[in-house]
C-alpha positions as a Markdown table, in Angstrom:
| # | Residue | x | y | z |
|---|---|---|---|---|
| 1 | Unk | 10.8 | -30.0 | -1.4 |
| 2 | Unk | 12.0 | -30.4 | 2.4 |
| 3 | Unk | 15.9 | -29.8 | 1.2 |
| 4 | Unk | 14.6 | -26.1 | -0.6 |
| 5 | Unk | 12.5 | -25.2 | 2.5 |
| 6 | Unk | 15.7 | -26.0 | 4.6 |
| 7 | Unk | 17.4 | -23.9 | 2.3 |
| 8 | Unk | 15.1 | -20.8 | 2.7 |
| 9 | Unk | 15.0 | -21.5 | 6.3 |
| 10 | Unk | 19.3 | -21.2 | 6.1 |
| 11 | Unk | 18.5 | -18.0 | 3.9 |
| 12 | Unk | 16.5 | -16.1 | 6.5 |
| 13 | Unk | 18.7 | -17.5 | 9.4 |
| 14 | Unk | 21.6 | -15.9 | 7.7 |
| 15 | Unk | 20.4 | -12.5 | 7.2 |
| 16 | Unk | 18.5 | -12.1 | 11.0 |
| 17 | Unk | 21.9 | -13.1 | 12.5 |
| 18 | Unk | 24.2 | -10.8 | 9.5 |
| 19 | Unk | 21.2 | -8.1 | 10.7 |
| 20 | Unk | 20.8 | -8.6 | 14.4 |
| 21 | Unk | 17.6 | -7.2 | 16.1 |
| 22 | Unk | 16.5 | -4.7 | 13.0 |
| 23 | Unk | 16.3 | -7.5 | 11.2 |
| 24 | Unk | 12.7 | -8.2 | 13.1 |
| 25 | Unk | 11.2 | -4.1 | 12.3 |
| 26 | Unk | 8.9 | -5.2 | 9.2 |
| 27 | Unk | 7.4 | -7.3 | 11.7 |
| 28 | Unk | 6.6 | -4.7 | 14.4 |
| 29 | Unk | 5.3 | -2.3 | 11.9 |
| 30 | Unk | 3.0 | -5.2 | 10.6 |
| 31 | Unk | 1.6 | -5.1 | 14.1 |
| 32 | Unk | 1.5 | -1.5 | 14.7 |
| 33 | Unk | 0.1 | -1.3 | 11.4 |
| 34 | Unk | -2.6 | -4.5 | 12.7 |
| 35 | Unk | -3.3 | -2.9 | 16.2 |
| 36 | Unk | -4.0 | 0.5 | 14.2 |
| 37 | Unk | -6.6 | -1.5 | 12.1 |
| 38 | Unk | -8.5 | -3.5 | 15.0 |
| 39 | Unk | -8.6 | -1.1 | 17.9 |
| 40 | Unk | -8.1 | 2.7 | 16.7 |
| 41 | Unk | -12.5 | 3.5 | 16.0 |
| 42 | Unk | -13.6 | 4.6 | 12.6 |
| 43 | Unk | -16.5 | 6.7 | 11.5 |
| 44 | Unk | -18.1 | 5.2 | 8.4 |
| 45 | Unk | -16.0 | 8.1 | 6.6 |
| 46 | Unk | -12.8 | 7.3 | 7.7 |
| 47 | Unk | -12.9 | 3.5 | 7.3 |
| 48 | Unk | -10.5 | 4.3 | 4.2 |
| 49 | Unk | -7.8 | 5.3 | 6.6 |
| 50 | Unk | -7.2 | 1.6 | 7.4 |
| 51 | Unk | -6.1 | 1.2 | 3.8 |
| 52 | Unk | -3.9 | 4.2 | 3.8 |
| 53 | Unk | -2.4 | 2.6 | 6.9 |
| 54 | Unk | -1.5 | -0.3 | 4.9 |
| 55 | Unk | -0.1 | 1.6 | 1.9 |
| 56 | Unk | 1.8 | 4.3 | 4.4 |
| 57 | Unk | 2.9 | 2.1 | 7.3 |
| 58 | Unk | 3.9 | -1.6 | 6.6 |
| 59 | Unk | 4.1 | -1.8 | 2.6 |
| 60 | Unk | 7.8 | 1.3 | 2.8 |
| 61 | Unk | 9.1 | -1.6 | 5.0 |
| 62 | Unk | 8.8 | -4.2 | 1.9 |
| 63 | Unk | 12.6 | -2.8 | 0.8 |
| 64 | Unk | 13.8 | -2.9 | 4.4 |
| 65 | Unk | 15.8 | -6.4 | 4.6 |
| 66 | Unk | 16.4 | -6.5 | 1.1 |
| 67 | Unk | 18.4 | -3.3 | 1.5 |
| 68 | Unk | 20.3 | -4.5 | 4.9 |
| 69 | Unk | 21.5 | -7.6 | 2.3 |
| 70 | Unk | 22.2 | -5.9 | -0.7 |
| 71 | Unk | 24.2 | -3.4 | 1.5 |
| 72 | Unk | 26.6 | -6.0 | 2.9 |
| 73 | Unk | 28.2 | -5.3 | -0.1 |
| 74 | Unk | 29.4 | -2.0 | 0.1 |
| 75 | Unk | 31.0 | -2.5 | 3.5 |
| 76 | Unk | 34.9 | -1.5 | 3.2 |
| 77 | Unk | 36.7 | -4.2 | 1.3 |
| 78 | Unk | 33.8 | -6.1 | 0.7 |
| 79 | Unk | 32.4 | -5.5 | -3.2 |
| 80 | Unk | 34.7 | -7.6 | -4.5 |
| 81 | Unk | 34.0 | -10.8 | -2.8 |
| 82 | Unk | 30.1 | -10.6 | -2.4 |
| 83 | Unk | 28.7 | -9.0 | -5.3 |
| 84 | Unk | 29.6 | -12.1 | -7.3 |
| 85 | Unk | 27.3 | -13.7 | -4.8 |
| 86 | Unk | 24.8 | -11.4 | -4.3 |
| 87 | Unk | 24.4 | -11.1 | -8.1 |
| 88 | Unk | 23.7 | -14.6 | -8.4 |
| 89 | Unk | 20.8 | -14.6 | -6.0 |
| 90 | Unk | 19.4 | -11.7 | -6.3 |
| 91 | Unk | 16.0 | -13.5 | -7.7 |
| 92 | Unk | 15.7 | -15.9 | -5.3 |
| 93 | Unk | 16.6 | -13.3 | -2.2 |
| 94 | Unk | 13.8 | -10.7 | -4.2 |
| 95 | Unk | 11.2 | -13.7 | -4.4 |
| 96 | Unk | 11.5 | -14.6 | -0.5 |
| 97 | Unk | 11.0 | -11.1 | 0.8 |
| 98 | Unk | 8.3 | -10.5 | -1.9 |
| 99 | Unk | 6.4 | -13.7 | -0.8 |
| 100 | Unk | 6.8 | -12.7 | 2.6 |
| 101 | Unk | 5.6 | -9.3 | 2.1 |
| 102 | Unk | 2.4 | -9.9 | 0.0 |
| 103 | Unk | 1.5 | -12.8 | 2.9 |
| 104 | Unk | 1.7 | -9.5 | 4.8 |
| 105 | Unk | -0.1 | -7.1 | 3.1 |
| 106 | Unk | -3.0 | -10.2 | 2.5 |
| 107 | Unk | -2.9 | -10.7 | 6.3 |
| 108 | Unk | -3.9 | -7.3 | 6.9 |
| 109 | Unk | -6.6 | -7.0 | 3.9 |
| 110 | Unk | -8.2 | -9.8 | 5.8 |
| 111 | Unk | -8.4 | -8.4 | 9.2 |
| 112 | Unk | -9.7 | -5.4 | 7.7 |
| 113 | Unk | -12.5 | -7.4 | 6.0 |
| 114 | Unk | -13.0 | -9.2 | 8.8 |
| 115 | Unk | -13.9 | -6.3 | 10.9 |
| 116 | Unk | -15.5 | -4.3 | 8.1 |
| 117 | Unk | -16.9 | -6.6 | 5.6 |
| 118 | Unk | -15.0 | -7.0 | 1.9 |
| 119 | Unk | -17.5 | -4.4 | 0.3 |
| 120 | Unk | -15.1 | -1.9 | 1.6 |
| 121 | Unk | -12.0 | -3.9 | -0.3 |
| 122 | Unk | -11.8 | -2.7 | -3.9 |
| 123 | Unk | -9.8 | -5.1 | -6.3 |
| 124 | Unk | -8.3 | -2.0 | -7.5 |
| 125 | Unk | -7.2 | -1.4 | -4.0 |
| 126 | Unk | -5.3 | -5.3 | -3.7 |
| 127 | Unk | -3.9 | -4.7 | -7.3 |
| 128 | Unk | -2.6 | -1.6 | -6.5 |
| 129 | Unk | -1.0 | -2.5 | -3.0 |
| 130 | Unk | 1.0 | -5.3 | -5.4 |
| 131 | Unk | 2.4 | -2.9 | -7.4 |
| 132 | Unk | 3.3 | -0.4 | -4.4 |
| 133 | Unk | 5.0 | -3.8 | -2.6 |
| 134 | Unk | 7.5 | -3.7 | -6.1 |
| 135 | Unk | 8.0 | -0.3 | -6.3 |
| 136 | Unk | 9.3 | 0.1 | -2.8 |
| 137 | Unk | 11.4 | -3.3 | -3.0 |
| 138 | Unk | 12.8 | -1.7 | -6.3 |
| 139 | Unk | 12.8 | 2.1 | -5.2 |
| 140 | Unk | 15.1 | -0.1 | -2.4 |
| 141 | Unk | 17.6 | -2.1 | -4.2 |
| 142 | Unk | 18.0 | 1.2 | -6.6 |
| 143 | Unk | 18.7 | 3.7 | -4.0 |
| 144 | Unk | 21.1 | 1.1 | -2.3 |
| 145 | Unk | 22.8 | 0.5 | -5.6 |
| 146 | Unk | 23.3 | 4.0 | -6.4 |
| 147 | Unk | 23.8 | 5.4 | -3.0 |
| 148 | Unk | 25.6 | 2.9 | -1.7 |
| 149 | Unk | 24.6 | 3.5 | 1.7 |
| 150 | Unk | 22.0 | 2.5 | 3.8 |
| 151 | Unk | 21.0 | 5.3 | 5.7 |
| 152 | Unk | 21.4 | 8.0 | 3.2 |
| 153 | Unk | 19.0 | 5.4 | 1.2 |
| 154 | Unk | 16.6 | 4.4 | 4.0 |
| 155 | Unk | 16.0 | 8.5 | 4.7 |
| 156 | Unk | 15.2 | 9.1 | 1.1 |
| 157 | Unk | 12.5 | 6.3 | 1.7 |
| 158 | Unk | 10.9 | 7.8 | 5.1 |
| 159 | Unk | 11.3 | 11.5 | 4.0 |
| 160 | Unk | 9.6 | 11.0 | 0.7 |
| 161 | Unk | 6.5 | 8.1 | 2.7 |
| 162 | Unk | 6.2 | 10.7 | 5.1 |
| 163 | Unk | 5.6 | 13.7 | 2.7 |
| 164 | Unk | 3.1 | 11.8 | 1.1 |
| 165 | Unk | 1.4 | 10.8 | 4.0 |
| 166 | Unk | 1.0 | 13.4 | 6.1 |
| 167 | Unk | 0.2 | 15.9 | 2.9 |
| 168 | Unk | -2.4 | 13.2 | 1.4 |
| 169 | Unk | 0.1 | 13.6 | -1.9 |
| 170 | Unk | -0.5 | 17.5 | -1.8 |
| 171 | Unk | 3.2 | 18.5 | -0.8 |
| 172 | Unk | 5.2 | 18.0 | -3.6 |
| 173 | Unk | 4.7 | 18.3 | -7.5 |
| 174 | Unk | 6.2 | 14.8 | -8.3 |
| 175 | Unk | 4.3 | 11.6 | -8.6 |
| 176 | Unk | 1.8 | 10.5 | -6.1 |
| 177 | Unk | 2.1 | 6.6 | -5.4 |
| 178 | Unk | -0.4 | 6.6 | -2.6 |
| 179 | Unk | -4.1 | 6.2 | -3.0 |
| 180 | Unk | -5.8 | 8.3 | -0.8 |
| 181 | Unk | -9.5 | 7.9 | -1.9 |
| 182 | Unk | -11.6 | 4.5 | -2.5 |
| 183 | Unk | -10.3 | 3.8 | -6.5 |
| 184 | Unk | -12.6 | 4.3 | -9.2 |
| 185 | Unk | -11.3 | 3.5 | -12.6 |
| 186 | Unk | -10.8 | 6.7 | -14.4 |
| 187 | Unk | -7.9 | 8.1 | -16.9 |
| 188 | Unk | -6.2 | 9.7 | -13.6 |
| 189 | Unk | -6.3 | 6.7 | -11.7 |
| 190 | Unk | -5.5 | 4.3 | -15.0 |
| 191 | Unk | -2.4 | 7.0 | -15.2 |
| 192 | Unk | -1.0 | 6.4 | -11.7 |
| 193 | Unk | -0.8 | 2.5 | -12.0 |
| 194 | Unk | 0.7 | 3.1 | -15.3 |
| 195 | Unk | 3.4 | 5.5 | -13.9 |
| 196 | Unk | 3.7 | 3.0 | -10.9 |
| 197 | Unk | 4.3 | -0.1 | -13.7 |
| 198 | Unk | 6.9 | 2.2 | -16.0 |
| 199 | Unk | 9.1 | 3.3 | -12.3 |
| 200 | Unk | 9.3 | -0.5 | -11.2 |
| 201 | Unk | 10.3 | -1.5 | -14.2 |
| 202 | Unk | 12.8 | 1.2 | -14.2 |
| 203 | Unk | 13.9 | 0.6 | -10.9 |
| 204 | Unk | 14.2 | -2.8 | -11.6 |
| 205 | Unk | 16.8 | -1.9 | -14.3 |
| 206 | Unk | 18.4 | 0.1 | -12.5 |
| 207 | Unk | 19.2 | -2.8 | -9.9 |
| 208 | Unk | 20.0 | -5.4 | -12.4 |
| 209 | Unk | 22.4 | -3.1 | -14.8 |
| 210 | Unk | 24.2 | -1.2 | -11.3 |
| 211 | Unk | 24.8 | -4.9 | -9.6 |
| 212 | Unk | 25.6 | -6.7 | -12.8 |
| 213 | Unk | 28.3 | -3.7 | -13.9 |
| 214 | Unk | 30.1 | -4.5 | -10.1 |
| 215 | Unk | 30.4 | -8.5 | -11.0 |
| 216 | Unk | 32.0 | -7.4 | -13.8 |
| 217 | Unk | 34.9 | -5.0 | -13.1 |
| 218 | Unk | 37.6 | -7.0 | -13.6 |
| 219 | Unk | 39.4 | -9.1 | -10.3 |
């Protein structure tokens, strides 16, 4: 047990010194996203915004160092001699940043229910920031893998969080991942988590199939 925790520990070492200071940003928009919760005051009718601030302001950065890694591959010259690497431990570097993300995203639930009680917490609402958490680590990866660039891919991210948030998912006629409203199960509501579930497993494919075809054009 202490030999794999020094071996995460060597994992996240690598990639803050391979990423230098940005390496640290999910952090400061967990804080921004925490200071927003505790001290911005809430009428009873806009408690609900300290949920959107979850879902609009830390959970987008879930995919952040995941993409930095995966795009050490596509520096000049370099495909050759790290995707074979990167393929290999692509599981283990998703399951890292996923733990670390969902400690996150619980972190923050529990402020908020410390300040205004868990009656304002919906399970549908912990389920669904879950979900979101994969779809942006995947929506990630994908863009990264396709793209092949990482600020070409990290603008598609902001551009379409931002359109969403500011517009309360009025702007554009393509699917809304955000919930903007305390959940009720209904057949519209049952229909976003279902398109949510089909476009992270899709983007999951996507990740797999476009990494695994680079390990194996020929040396």
């Amino acid at each position: 047990m202490k030999k794999y925790i020094y071996k995460l520990y060597a994992f996240f070492l690598f990639d803050r010194k391979t990423m230098g200071i940005i390496f640290f940003v999910p952090i400061i928009m967990f804080i921004f996203a925490m200071f927003l919760i505790l001290f911005i005051p809430r009428e009873q009718t806009g408690i609900y915004n300290n949920l959107i601030v979850i879902q609009g302001v830390y959970i987008p950065f879930s995919c952040w160092c995941l993409m930095y890694r995966l795009s050490e591959m596509y520096q000049e010259g370099a495909l050759e001699t790290l995707i074979p690497y990167y393929s290999k431990h692509l599981f283990n570097d998703f399951l890292r940043y996923f733990v670390i993300n969902i400690l996150g995203v619980f972190l923050l639930c529990t402020i908020f229910i410390v300040k205004y009680g868990a009656h304002q917490l919906s399970a549908l609402n912990m389920i669904h920031f879950i979900i979101l958490v994969l779809f942006y680590m995947f929506f990630g990866t994908s863009l990264m893998v396709l793209i092949k660039n990482i600020e070409i891919s990290l603008t598609v991210i902001v551009i379409y969080t931002v359109l969403e948030v500011v517009t309360l998912g009025e702007f554009m006629p393509w699917p809304h991942i955000f919930l903007f409203d305390p959940p009720i199960w209904e057949p519209t509501l049952s229909k976003k988590f279902t398109i949510l579930f089909i476009s992270v497993f899709v983007l999951l494919c996507i990740t797999i199939v476009f990494i695994r075809r680079g390990d194996r054009k020929p040396k």
